[in-house]
C-alpha positions as CSV (number, residue, x, y, z in Angstrom):
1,X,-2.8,16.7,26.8
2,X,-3.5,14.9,23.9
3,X,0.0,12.4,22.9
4,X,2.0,13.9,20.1
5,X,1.6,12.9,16.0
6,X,2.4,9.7,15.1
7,X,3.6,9.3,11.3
8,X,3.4,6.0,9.5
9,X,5.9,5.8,6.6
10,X,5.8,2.8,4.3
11,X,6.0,2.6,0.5
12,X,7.9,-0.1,-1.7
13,X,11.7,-1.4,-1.5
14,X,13.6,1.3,-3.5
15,X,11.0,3.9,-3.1
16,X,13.5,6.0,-1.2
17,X,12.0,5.6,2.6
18,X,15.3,5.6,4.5
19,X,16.3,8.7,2.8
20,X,13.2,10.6,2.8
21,X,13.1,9.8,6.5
22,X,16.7,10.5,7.4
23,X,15.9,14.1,5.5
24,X,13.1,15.0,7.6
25,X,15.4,13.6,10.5
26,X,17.9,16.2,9.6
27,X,15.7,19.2,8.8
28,X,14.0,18.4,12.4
29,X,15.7,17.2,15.2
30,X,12.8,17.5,17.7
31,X,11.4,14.3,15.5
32,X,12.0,10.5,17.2
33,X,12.1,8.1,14.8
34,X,11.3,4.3,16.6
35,X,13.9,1.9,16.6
36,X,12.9,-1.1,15.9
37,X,13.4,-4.9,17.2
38,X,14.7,-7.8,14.5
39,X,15.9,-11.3,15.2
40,X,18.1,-11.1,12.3
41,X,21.9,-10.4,12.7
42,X,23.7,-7.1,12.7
43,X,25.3,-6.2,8.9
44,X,28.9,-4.6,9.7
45,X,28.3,-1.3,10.9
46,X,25.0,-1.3,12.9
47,X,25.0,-0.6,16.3
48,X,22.6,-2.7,19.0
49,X,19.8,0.4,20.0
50,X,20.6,2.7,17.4
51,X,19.9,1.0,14.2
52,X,17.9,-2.0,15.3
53,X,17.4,-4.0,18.8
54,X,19.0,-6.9,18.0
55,X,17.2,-10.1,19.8
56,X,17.1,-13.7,19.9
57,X,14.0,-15.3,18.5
58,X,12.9,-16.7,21.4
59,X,13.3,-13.3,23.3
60,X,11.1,-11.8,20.5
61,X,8.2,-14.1,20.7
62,X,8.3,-13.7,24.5
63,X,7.4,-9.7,23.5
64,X,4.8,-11.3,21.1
65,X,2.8,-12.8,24.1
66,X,4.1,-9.8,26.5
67,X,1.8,-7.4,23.8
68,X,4.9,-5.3,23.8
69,X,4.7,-4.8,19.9
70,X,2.4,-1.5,17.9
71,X,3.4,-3.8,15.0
72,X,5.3,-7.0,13.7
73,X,6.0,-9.0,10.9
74,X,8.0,-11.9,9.2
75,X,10.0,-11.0,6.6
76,X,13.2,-12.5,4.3
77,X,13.3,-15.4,7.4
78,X,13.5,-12.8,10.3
79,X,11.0,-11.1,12.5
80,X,10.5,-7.3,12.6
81,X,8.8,-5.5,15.4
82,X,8.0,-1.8,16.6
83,X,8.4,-1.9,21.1
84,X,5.3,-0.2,21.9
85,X,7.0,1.4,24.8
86,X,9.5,3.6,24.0
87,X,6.8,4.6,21.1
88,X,4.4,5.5,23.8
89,X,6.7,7.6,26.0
90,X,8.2,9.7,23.5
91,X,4.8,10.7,22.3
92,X,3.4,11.4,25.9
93,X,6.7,13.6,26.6
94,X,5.5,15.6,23.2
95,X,7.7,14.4,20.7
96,X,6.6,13.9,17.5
97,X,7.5,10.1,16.2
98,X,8.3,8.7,13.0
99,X,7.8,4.6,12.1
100,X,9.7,3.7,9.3
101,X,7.8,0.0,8.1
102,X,6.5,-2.1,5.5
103,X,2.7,-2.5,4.2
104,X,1.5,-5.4,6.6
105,X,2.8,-3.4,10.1
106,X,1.1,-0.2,8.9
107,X,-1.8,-2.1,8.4
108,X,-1.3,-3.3,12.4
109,X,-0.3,0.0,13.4
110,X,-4.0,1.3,11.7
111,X,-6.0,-0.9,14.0
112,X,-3.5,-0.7,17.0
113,X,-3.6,2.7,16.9
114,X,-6.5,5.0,14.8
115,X,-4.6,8.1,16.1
116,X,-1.2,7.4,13.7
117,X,-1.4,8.9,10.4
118,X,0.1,6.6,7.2
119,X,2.0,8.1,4.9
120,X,2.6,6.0,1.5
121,X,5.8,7.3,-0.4
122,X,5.0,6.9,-3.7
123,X,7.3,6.4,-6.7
124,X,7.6,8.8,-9.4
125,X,6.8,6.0,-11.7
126,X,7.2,2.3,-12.0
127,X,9.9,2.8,-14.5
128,X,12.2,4.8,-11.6
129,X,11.3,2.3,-9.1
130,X,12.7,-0.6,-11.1
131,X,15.9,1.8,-11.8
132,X,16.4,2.3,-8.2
133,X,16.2,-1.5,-7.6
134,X,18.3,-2.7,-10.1
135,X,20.5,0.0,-9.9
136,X,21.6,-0.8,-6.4
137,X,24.1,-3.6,-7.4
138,X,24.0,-5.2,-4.1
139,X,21.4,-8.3,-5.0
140,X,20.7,-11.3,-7.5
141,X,18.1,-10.5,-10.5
142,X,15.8,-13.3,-8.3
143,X,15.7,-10.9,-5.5
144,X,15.1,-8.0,-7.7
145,X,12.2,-9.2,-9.2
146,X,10.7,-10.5,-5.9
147,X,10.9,-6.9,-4.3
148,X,9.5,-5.7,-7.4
149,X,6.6,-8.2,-7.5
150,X,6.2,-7.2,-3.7
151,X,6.0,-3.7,-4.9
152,X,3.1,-4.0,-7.4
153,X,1.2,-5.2,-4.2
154,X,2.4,-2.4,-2.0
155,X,1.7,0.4,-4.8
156,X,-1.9,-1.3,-5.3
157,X,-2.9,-1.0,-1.5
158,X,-1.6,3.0,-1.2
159,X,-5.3,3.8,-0.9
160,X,-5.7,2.7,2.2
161,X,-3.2,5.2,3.8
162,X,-4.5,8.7,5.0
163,X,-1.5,10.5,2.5
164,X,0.8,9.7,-0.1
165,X,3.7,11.5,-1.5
166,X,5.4,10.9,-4.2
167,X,9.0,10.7,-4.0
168,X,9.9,12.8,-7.1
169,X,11.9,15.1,-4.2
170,X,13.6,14.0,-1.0
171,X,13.6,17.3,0.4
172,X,10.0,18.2,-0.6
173,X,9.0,14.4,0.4
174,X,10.3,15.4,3.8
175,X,9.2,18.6,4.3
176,X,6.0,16.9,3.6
177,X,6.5,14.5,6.7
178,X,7.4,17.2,8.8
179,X,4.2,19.0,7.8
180,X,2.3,16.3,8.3
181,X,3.9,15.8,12.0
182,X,3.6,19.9,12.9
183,X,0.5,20.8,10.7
């Protein structure tokens, strides 16, 4: 029996990915979406296993050399990483899964695995984007324009994923997803 679907989502900061995600999360609970590994600290209000897998750095690069990654990256100073495991048995066991990551790991995930689908979430335009970043109060003007540099990268390589959706929607953004994982 052939593993079930494997949905790549990635798109720029502020593009909505969390929220599109926890949407299809809602709509479908037969969906896994991976947790992943980070050697940064827990913000107030994350739980160890549920929101992240909270690991020393030196515990981390030991997975690096174990191969126990799909994908991994550096990012703001602290490593990101998708367990390979937990991936793998959810989808033999026929449950759809859902990777919530940034440009560079879908880019891994593509070679590590030709069998995931990517899915770029798209915004509606560049001005929304830049209201959704700057709207969210919660960092300096520097690190709003750096996320929105990043993100003029991001929306340049959205060719090279299989789909893209444009977040006009969250609920039609996440029926997409689920379509994409049951069509």
């Amino acid at each position: 029996m052939a593993p079930a679907p494997l949905i790549v989502v990635s798109g720029p900061s502020g593009v909505g990915k969390s929220t599109v995600v926890a949407a299809a999360l809602a709509q479908d609970s037969s969906v896994w979406l991976s947790v992943s590994a980070t050697t940064r600290a827990p913000r107030e209000g994350e739980k160890d296993g549920v929101n992240y897998f909270f690991v020393s750095t030196e515990h981390f690069e030991s997975m690096i050399e174990a191969g126990e990654f799909l994908e991994w990256a550096e990012f703001a100073g602290n490593r990101y990483g998708t367990p390979r495991g937990p991936v793998q048995e959810r989808r033999s066991a026929g449950i759809p899964v859902i990777l919530e990551i940034e440009l560079q790991g879908a880019r891994q995930v593509r070679l590590s695995d030709p069998t995931a689908r990517l899915v770029f979430l798209a915004p509606p335009s560049w001005e929304v984007l830049e209201a959704r970043l700057t709207g969210r109060g919660t960092e300096s003007p520097e690190s709003v324009q750096a996320r929105l540099d990043a993100a003029r990268l991001e929306l340049a390589a959205q060719g090279e994923f299989d789909d893209v959706v444009v977040n006009a929607d969250v609920l039609e953004s996440a029926r997409a997803l689920l379509d994409f994982l049951h069509g």
